[in-house]
N, C-alpha and C positions, 0 to 999 in steps of 0.2 A: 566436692564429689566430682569425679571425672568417669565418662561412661564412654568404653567403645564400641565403635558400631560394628554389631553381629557379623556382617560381610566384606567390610574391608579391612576391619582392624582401626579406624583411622579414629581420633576425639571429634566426638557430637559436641552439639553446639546445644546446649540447656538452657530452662526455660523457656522456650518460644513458646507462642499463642498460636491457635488454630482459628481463622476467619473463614465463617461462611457467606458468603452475599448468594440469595436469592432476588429475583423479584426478573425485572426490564425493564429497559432503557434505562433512564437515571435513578428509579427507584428501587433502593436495596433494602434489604431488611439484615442486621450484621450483627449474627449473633456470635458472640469471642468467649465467652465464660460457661466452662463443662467443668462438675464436678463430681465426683463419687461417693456415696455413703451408706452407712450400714444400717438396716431397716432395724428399727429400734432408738440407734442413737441419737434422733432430733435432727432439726433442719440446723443446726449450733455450731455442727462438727462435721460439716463438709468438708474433701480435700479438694481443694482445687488441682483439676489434670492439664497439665504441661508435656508438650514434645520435645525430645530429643531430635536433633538432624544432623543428620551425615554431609559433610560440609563438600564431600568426595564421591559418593555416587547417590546423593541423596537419600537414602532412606530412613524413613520420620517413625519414630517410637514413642506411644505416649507412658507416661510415669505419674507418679504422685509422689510428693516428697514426705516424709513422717510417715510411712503407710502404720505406722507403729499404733498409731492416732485410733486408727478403726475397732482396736479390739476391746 
């Protein structure tokens, strides 16, 4: 699958992960794993969400692969 970004035209760079670090000084708390699901279908059949990024003016797009999975 190849995806281009909205604004420049240019190929994203797929699959990356999103890290958030909260906290201070050396202690972070890094939570990297968000996923989306349909109320109903069980904790079973999560998608895990991944970003797209534009390698060229940066701009990050999140996705889900199989959105097919959900219905």
């Amino acid at each position: 699958m190849e995806k281009k970004c909205p604004r420049c035209n240019e190929t994203m760079i797929l699959e990356c992960s999103l890290k958030i670090y909260e906290g201070t000084g050396a202690l972070f708390t890094h939570k990297q794993d968000y996923y989306v699901y349909k109320e109903g279908i069980g904790w079973g059949d999560e998608l895990p969400i991944y970003f797209a990024v534009c390698p060229k003016c940066g701009y990050l797009e999140p996705y889900v692969k199989n959105p097919e999975k959900l219905k």
